[in-house]
C-alpha positions in Angstrom: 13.7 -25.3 -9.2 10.8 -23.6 -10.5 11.2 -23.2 -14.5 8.4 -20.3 -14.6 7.9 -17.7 -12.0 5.0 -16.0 -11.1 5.4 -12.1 -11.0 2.6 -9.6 -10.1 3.3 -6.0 -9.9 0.9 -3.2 -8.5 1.2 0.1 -9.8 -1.1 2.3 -7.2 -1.4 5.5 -5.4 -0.3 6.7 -2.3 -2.0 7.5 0.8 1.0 10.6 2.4 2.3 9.1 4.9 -0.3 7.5 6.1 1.1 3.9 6.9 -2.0 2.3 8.4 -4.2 3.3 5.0 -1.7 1.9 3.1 -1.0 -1.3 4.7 -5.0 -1.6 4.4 -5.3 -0.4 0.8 -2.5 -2.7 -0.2 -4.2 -5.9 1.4 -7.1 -5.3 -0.1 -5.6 -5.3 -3.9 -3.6 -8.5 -3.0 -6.8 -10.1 -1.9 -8.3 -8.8 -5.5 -5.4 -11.0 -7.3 -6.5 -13.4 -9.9 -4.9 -16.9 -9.7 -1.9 -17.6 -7.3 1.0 -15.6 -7.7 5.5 -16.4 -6.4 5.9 -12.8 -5.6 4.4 -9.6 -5.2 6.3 -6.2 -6.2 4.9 -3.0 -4.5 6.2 0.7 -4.9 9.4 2.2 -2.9 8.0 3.6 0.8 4.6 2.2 0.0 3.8 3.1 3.2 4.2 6.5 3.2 5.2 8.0 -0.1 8.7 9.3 -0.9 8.7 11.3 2.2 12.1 13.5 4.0 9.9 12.7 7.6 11.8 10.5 8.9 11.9 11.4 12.5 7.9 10.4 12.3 7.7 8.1 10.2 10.8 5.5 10.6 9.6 2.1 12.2 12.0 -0.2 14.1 13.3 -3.2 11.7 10.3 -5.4 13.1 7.7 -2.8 13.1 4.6 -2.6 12.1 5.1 -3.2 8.2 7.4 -5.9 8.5 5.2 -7.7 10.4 2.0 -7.0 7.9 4.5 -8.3 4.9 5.3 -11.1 6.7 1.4 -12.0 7.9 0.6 -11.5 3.7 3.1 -13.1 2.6 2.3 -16.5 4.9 -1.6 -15.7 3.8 -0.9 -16.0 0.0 1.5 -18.2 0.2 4.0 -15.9 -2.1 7.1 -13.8 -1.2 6.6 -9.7 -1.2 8.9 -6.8 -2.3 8.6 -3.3 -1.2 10.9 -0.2 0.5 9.8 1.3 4.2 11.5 3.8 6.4 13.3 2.2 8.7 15.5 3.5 12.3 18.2 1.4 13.2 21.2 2.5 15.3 20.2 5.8 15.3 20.1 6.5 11.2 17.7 5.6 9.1 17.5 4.0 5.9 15.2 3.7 2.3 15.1 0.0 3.3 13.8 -2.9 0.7 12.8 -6.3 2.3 12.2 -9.6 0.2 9.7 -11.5 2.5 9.8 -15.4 1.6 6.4 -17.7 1.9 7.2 -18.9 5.3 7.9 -15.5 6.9 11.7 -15.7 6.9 13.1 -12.4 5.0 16.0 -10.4 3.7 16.9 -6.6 3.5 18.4 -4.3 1.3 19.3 -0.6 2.0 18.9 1.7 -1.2 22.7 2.5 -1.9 22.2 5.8 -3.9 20.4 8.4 -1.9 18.4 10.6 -4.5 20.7 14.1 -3.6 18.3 16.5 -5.8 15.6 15.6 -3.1 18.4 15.9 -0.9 17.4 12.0 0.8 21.0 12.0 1.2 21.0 14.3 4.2 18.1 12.2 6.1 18.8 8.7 4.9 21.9 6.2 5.4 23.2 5.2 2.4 23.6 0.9 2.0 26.7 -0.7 1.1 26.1 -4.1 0.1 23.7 -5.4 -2.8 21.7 -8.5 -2.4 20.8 -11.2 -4.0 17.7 -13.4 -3.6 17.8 -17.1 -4.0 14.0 -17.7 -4.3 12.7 -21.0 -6.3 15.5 -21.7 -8.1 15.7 -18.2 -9.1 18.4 -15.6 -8.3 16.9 -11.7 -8.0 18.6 -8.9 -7.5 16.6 -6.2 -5.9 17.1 -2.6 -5.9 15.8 1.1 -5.1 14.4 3.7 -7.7 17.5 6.1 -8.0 20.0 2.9 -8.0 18.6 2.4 -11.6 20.2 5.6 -12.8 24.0 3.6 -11.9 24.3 0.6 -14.4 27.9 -0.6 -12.6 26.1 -1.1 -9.2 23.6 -3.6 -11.3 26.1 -4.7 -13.3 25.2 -8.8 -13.5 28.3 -10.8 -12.1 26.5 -13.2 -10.0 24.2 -14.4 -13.1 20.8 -13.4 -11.5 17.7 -14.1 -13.9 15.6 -11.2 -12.5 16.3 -7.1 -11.6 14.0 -5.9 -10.0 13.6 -1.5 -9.1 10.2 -0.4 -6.8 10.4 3.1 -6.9 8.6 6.8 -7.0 9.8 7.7 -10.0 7.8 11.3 -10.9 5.9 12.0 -14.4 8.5 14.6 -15.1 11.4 12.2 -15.8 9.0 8.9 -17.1 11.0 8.7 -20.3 14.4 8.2 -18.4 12.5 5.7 -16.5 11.5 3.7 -19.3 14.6 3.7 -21.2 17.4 2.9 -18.5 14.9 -0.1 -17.3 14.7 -1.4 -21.0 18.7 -1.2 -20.5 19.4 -2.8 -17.7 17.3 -5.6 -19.3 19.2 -6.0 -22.3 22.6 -5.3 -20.3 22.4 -7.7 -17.7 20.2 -10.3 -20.2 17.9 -10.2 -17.5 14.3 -9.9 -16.9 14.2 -6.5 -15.4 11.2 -5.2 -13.3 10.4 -1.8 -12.2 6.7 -1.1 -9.8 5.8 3.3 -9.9 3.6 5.0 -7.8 0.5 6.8 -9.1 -1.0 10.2 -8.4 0.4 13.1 -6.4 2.8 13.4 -3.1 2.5 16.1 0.0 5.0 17.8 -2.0 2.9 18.0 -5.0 4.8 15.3 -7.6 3.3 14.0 -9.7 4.0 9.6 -10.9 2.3 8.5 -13.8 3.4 4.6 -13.0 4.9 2.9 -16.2 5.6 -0.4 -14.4 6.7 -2.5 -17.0 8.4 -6.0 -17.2 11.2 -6.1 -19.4 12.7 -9.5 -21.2 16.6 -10.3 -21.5 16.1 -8.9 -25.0 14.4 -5.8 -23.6 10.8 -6.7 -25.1 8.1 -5.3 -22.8 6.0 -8.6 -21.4 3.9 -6.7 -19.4 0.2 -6.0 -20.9 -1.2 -3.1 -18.8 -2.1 0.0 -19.2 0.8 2.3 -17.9 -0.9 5.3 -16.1 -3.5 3.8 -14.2 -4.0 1.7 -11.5 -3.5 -2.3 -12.0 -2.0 -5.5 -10.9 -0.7 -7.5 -13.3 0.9 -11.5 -13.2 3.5 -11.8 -15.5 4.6 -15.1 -16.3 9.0 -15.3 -16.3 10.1 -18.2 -17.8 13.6 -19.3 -17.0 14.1 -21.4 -20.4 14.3 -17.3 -22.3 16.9 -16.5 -19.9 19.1 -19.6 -20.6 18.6 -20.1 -24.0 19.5 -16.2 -24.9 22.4 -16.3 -22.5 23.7 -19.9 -24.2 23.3 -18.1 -27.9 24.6 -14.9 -27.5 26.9 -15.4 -24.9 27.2 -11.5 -24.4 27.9 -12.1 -20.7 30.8 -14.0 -21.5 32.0 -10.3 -22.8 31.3 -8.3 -20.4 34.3 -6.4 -18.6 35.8 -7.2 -15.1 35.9 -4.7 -12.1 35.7 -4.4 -8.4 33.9 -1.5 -6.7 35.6 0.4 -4.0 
């Protein structure tokens, strides 16, 4: 078990679905990380941009993306985090995979469709949350709009690390940074959420604020917020015990079951 983890999160702009300039853009800022890093974040459909195209854009489960994650994640010897448009039995989905080190991976399908963008109407919504087991440390991963819905975070399984990619636009960046500093001091979690920069083909407009939030919902993250950057933040698992242990607010929380 690894008692520090090694996060870096990129906070970039988009190429509009354009997922061969991404893919190439996005290799070339991992290559420009400093030090070694346990996993990488990138934004929500960092291929393409929060984009209703489907129909052009979905790749199969093992497409092209997939299998670039996979080769980076091998090459850097670190796990990777990001959203794609996938096709799969004739929908598709806002799909998240968490690539491990040795290529193996695991998937997560956004559960709350963003209906004002009506994503609802292209995209399948997921069912089931997951959670990563990854050096010791349990993760929860999860999809921009799913931050707005605190019960489908809600921490029963005693994960150490939320995590939210997401194109989140400038318009609504104090929501943003609020419910993120919640679900940190909610969960007593470290709680991480990767933006976008710049503008979409639909002309929105992301300012970033990626931020990394502690289980007392201090920002640990250094960067400036509206520009491009990576950033390694160092998690250290003895802050997530020792809060836990002392305040025990877990202990308190109330019991339900989803339906």
């Amino acid at each position: 078990m690894n008692e520090k983890l090694k996060i870096t999160i990129i906070q970039s702009e988009l190429h509009w679905e354009n997922a061969e300039a991404n893919r190439a853009m996005f290799s070339g800022k991992i290559q420009n990380i400093e030090g070694e890093t346990d996993l990488i974040v990138l934004p929500e459909m960092f291929t393409t941009g929060f984009s209703m195209n489907a129909e052009k854009l979905a790749e199969p489960n093992d497409g092209e993306t997939l299998r670039w994650m996979i080769q980076e994640a091998q090459k850097n010897n670190c796990a990777i985090t990001g959203s794609v448009i996938i096709s799969e039995e004739n929908n598709y989905y806002n799909r998240l995979f968490f690539v491990f080190p040795d290529g193996n991976f695991k998937k997560y399908d956004k559960k709350h469709t963003f209906t004002l963008a009506k994503e609802n109407e292209t995209y399948k919504a997921g069912t089931e949350r997951l959670i990563v087991d990854y050096k010791g440390w349990k993760i929860c991963p999860l999809i921009c709009y799913d931050l707005r819905f605190p019960v489908w975070a809600r921490n029963t399984e005693e994960y150490d690390v939320l995590i939210y990619v997401a194109n989140w636009p400038k318009v609504r960046t104090l929501a943003w940074d609020t419910l993120l500093r919640a679900r940190a001091i909610e969960n007593m979690t470290y709680c991480i959420g990767v933006n976008r920069m710049g503008f979409d083909g639909n002309d929105h407009e992301y300012i970033g604020h990626s931020a990394v939030y502690d289980v007392l919902g201090k920002q640990v993250s250094k960067s400036n917020l509206e520009t491009e950057f990576n950033e390694t933040i160092v998690l250290e698992k003895e802050h997530v015990e020792s809060n836990r242990k002392h305040l025990q607010f877990l202990n308190d929380r109330d019991s339900f079951t989803l339906t």
